[in-house]
C-alpha positions as CSV (number, residue, x, y, z in Angstrom):
1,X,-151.8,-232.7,49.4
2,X,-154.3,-230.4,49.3
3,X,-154.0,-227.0,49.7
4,X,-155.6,-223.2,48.6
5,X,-153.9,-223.6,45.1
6,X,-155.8,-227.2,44.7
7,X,-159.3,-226.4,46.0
8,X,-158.7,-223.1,43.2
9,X,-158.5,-225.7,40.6
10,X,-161.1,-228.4,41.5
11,X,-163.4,-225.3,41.6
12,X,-162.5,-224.4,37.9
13,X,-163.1,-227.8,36.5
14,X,-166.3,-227.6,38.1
15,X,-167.4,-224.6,36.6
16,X,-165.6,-225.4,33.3
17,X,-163.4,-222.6,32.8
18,X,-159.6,-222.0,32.4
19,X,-157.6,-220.2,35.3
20,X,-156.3,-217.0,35.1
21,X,-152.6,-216.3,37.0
22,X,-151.3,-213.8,37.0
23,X,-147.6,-212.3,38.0
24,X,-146.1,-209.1,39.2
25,X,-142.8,-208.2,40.9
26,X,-143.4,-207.6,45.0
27,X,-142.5,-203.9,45.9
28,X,-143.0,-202.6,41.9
29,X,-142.7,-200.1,42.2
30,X,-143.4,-199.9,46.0
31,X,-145.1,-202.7,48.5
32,X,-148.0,-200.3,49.2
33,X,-148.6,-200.2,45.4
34,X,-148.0,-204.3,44.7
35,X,-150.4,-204.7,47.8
36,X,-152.6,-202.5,46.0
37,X,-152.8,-204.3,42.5
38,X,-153.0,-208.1,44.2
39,X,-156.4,-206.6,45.9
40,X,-157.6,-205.1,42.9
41,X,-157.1,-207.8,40.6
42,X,-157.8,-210.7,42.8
43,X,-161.7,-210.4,42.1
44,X,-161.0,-211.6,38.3
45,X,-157.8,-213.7,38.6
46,X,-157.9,-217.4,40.2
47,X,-153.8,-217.0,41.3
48,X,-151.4,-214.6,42.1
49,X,-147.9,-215.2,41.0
50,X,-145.7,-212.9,43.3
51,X,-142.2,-212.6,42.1
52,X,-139.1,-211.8,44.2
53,X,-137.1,-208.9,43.1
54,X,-133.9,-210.5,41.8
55,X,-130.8,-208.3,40.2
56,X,-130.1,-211.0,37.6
57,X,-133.2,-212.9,36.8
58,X,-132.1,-215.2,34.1
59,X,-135.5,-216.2,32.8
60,X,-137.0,-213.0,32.9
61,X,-137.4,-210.7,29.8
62,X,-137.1,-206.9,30.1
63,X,-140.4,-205.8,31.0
64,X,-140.1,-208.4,34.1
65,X,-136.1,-207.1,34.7
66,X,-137.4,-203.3,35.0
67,X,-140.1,-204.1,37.6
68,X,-137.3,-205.8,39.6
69,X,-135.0,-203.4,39.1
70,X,-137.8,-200.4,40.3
71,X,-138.6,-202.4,43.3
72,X,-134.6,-203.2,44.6
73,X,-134.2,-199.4,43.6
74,X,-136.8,-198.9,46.4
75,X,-135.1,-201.2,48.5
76,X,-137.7,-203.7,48.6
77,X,-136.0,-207.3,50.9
78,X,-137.2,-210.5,51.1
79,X,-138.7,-209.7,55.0
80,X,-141.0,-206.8,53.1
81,X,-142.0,-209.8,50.2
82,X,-143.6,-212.0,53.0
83,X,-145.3,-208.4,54.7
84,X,-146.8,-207.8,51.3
85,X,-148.2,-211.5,51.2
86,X,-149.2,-211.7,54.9
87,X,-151.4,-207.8,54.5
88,X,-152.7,-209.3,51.3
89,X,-154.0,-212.6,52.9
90,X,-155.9,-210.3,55.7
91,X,-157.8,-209.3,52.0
92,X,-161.5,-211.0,52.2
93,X,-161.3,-211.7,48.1
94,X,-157.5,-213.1,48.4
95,X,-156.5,-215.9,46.4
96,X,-153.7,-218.3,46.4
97,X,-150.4,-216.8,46.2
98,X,-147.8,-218.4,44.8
99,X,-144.0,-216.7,45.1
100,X,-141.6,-217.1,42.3
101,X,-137.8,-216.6,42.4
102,X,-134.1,-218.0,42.5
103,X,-132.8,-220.1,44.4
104,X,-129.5,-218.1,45.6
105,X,-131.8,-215.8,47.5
106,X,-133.6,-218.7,49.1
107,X,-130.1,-220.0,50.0
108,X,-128.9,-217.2,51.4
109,X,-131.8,-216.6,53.8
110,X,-131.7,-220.5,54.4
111,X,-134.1,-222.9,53.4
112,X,-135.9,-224.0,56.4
113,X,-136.6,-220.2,57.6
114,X,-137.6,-219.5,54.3
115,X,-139.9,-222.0,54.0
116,X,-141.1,-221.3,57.9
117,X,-141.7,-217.3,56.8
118,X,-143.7,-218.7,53.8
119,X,-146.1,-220.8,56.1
120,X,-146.8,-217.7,58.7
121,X,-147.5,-215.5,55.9
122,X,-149.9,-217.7,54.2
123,X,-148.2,-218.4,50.5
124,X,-149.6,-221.1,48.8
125,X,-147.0,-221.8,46.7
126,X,-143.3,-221.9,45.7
127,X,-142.2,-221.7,42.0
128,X,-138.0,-222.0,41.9
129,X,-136.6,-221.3,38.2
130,X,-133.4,-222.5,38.6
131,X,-133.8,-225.6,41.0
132,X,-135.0,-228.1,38.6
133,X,-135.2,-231.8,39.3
134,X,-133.7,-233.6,40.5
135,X,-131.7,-231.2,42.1
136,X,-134.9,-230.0,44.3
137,X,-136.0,-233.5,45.5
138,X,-135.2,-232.4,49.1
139,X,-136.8,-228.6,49.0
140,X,-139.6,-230.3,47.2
141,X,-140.3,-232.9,50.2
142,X,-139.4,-230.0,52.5
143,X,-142.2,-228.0,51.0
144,X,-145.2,-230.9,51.5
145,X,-144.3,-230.9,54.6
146,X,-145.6,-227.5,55.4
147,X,-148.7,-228.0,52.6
148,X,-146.6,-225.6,50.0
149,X,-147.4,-226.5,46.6
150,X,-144.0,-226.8,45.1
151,X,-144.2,-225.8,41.7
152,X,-142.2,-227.9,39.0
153,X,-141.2,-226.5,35.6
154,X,-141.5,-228.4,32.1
155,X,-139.8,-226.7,28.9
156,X,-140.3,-227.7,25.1
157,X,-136.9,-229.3,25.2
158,X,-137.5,-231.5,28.3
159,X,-137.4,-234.9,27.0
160,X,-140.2,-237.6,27.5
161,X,-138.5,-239.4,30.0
162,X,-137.8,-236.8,32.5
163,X,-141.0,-234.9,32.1
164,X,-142.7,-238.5,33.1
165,X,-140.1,-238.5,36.2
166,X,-140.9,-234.8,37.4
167,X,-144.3,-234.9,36.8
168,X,-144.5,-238.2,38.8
169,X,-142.5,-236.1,41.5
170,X,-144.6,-233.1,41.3
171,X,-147.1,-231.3,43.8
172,X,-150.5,-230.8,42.3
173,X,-149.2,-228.1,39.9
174,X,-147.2,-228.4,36.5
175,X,-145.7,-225.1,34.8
176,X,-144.9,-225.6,30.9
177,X,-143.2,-222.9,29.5
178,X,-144.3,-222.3,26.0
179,X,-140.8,-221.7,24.1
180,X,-137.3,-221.2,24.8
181,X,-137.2,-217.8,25.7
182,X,-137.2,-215.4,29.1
183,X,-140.4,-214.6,30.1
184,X,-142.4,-212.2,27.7
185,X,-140.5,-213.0,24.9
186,X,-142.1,-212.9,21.1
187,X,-144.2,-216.0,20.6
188,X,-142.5,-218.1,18.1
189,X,-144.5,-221.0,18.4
190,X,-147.7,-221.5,17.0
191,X,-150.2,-221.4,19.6
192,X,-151.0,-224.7,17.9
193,X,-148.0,-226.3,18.8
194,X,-148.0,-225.1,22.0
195,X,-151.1,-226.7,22.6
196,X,-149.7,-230.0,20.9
197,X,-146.9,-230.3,23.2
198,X,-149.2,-229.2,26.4
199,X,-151.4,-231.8,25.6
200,X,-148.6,-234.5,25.3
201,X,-147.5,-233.5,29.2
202,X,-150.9,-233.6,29.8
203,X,-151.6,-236.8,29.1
204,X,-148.5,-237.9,31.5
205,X,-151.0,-237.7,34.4
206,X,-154.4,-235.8,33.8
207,X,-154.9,-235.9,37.4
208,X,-151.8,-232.9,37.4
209,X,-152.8,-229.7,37.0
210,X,-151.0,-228.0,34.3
211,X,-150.5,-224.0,33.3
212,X,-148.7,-222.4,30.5
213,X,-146.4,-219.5,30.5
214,X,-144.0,-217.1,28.9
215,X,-145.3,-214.9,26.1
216,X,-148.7,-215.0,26.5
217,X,-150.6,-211.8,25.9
218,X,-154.0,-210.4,24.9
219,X,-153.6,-211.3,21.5
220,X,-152.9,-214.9,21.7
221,X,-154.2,-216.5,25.4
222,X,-158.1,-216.5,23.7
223,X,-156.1,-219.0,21.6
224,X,-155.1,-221.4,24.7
225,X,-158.0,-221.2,26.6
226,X,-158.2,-225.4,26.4
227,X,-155.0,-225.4,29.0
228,X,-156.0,-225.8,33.0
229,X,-154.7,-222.4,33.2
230,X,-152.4,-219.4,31.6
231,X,-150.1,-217.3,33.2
232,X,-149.4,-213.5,32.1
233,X,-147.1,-211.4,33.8
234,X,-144.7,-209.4,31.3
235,X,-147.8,-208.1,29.8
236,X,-148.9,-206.7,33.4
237,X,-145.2,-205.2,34.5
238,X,-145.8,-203.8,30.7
239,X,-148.5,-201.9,32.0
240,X,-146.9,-200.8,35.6
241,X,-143.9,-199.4,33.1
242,X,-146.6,-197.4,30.9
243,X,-148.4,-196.1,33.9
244,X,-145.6,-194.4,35.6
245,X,-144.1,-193.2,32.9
246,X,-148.0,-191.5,31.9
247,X,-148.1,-190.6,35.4
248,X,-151.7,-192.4,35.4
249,X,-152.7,-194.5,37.9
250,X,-150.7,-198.4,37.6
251,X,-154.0,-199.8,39.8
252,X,-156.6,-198.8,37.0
253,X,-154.6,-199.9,34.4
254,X,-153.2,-202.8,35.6
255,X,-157.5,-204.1,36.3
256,X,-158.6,-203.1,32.6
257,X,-155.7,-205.0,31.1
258,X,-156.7,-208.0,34.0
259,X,-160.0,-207.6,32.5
260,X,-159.3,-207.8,28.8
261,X,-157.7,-210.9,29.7
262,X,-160.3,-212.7,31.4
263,X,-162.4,-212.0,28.9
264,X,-160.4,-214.0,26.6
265,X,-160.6,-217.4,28.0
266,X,-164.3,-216.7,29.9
């Protein structure tokens, strides 16, 4: 299956260098001002992660829970997630955009719709957190269907065995989350180990390409930069938080700390 979020990869193994994605919650803390940050970022990042504002996101730390909680406050739905994806994908530097979320909300608006709204608006791919295998066989086919990359998750706990079965089931995209711990948690790994048990999934199928998230920040992604590709987002809604609060500009802010990051791993 090939789609946007695979060509994005081939061209970064050509040119040697490890993928930047990055994540911030649709409608924080408005769409105009999401729509504004995925075209101002997307010259230096290779994915946009999209999240769906959730009011109980179990795998999501605080910094990611106040986002959401400034974009529902703003009444941001699920119709005005897909508007923010199809004006950015009018964008001539857009890149892949991959939507994250909970399955209850997909439920509720019912798979196939979803999955139809996702195909007009022109997302890339689908990460689920809490629909993990085999329990999403059938979204998962559903998805290749429509070219969606379906997006499976890997944790440090996940024994050998299973990660070899979902990995053999995945799309062309693995997501290993670096610790237990919601998203932007306090790295208590090693970045060493991290890399040791990255490189052990790795080595399931090389072919799969393979990100690592949860906890990653300026300080320590310089320190990964062997993985496919790193994903920051608590580190970004971070900076959204800061910026209203300062009353500066989130856009400005949001690029420099983009920036700082690419720097890292370039």
């Amino acid at each position: 299956m090939s789609n946007l979020i695979t060509l994005a990869f081939k061209k970064a193994k050509k040119q040697k260098k490890t993928m930047l994605l990055t994540y911030i919650v649709a409608g924080d803390n408005s769409k105009n001002l999401s729509l504004k940050i995925l075209k101002s970022i997307s010259k230096i990042v290779d994915i946009c992660e999209l999240g769906f504002p959730h009011n109980t996101p179990i795998a999501d730390g605080g910094q990611i829970q106040t986002s959401a909680y400034r974009a529902i406050k703003n009444g941001i739905k699920i119709n005005d997630v897909f508007k923010v994806v199809k004006d950015y994908k009018k964008f001539a530097f857009a890149k892949p955009i991959i939507l994250m979320g909970y399955y209850n909300m997909i439920y509720q608006y019912g798979e196939n719709q979803f999955l139809n709204k996702c195909k007009k608006s022109g997302v890339d791919g689908i990460i689920v957190v809490d629909l993990p295998w085999p329990e999403n066989k059938s979204f998962s086919r559903k998805c290749k269907k429509k070219k969606l990359c379906f997006v499976q998750l890997i944790s440090p706990t996940t024994p050998y065995i299973r990660a070899k079965r979902i990995i053999k089931d995945s799309h062309d995209m693995i997501y290993y989350i670096s610790m237990l711990s919601t998203t932007g948690g306090k790295l208590n790994v090693t970045p060493r180990k991290i890399l040791f048990n990255y490189k052990k999934i790795k080595k399931i199928n090389p072919n799969k390409n393979c990100v690592i998230g949860f906890g990653i920040t300026e300080k320590s992604i310089g320190k990964l930069k062997s993985a496919d590709g790193l994903v920051v987002g608590s580190a970004i809604c971070k900076e959204i938080t800061k910026s209203i609060a300062k009353r500066q500009n989130p856009v400005t802010n949001v690029v420099k700390t983009v920036i700082k990051l690419k720097n890292k791993i370039s």
